[in-house]
MARDO-566208 format. One record per residue: residue number from 1; residue in three letters; z, x, y of N, C-alpha, C in turn. Coordinates in steps of 0.05 Angstrom, whole numbers, padded with zeros to 5 digits. Layout:
residues N
ATOM  num  residuo     n.w     n.u     n.v    ca.w    ca.u    ca.v     c.w     c.u     c.v
ATOM  NUM      ALA       Z       X       Y       Z       X       Y       Z       X       Y
...
//
This chain:
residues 66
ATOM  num  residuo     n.w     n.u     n.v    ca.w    ca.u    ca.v     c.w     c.u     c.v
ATOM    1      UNK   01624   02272   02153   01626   02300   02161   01656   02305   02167
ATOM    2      UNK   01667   02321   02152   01694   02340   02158   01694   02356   02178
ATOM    3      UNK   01700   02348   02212   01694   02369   02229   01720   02361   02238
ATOM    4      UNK   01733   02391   02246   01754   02391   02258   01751   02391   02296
ATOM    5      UNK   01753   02370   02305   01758   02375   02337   01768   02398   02353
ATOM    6      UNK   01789   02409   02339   01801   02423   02356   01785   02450   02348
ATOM    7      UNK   01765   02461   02327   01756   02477   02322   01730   02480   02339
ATOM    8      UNK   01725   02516   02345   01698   02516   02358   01684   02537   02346
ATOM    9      UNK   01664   02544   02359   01653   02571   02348   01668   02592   02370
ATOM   10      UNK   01678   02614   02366   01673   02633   02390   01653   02662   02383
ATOM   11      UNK   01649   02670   02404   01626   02692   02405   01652   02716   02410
ATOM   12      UNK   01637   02744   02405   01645   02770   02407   01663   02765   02424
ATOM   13      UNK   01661   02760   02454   01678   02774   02467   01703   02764   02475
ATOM   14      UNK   01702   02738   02465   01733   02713   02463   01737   02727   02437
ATOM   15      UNK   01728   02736   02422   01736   02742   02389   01757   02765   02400
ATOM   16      UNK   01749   02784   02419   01759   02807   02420   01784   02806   02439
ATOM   17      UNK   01786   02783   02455   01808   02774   02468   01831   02772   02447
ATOM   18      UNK   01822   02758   02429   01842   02749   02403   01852   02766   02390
ATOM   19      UNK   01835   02789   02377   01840   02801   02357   01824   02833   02374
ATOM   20      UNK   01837   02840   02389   01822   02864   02406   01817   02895   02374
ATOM   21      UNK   01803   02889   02361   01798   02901   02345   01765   02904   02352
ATOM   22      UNK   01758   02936   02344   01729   02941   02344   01704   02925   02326
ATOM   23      UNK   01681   02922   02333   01670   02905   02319   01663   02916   02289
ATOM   24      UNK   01654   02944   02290   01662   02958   02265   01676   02953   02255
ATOM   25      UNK   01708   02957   02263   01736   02945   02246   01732   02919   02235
ATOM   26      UNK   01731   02898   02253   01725   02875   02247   01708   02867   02228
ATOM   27      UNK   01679   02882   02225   01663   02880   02207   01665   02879   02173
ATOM   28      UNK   01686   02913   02183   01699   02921   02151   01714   02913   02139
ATOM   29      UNK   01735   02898   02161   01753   02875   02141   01745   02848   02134
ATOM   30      UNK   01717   02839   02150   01703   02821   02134   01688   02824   02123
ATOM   31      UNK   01690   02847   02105   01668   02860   02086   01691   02859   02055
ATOM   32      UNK   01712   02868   02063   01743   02870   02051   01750   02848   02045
ATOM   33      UNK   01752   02822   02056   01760   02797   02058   01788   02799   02072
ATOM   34      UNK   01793   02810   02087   01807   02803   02103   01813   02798   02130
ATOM   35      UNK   01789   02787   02140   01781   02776   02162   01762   02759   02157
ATOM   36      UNK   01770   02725   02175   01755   02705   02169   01725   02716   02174
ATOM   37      UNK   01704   02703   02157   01670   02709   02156   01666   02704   02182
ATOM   38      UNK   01640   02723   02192   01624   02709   02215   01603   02684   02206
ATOM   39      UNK   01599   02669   02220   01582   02652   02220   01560   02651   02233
ATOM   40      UNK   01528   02652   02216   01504   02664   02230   01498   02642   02252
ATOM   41      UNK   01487   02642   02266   01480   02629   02291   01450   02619   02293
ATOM   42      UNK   01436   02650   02296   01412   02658   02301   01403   02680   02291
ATOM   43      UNK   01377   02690   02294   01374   02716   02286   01388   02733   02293
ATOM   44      UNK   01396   02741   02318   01413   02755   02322   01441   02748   02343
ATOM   45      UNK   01453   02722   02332   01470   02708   02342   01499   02708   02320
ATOM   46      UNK   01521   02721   02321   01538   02700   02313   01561   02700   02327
ATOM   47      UNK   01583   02680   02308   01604   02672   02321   01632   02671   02301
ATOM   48      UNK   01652   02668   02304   01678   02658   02288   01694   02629   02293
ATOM   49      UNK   01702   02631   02268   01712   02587   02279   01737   02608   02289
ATOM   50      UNK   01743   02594   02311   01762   02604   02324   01792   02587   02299
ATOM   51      UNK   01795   02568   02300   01812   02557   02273   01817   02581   02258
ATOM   52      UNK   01803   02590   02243   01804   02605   02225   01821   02632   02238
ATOM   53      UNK   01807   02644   02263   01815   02674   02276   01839   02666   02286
ATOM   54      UNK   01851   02642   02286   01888   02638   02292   01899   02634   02274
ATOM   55      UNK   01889   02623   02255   01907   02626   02221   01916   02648   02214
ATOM   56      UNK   01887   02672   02215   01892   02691   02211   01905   02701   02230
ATOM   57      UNK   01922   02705   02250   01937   02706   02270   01962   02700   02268
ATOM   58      UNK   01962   02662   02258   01988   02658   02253   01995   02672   02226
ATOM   59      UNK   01980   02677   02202   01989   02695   02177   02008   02718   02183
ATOM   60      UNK   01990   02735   02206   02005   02759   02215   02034   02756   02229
ATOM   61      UNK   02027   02744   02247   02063   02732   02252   02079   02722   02230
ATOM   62      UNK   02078   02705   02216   02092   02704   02198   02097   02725   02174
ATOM   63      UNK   02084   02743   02173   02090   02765   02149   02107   02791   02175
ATOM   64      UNK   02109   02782   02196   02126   02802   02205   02154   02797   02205
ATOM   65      UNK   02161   02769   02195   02190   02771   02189   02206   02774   02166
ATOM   66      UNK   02188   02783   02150   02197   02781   02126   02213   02809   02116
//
């Protein structure tokens, strides 16, 4: 198994710490592809690899110096 350690799941409201975007917003740019997928959980559970919601984090920092 390829599991990254330092990777977790986070839920909504650590998501929104990160990326304080609405969950609508958030929705539509992972509808767009440009926001990492959620990952289902449960029926009505999910979450984001947090790995992923800092990539996409560090991407944005780096396209601001350009």
């Amino acid at each position: 198994m390829n599991y990254n350690t330092q990777d977790r799941i986070i839920l909504a409201p650590e998501r929104r710490q990160y990326v304080p975007y609405s969950d609508m917003q958030i929705w539509r740019m992972e509808k767009s592809g440009t926001f990492p997928k959620r990952i289902k959980l449960g029926p009505h559970r999910v979450g984001w690899s947090l790995h992923e919601v800092t990539e996409w984090i560090d991407a944005r920092k780096a396209r601001r110096d350009l």
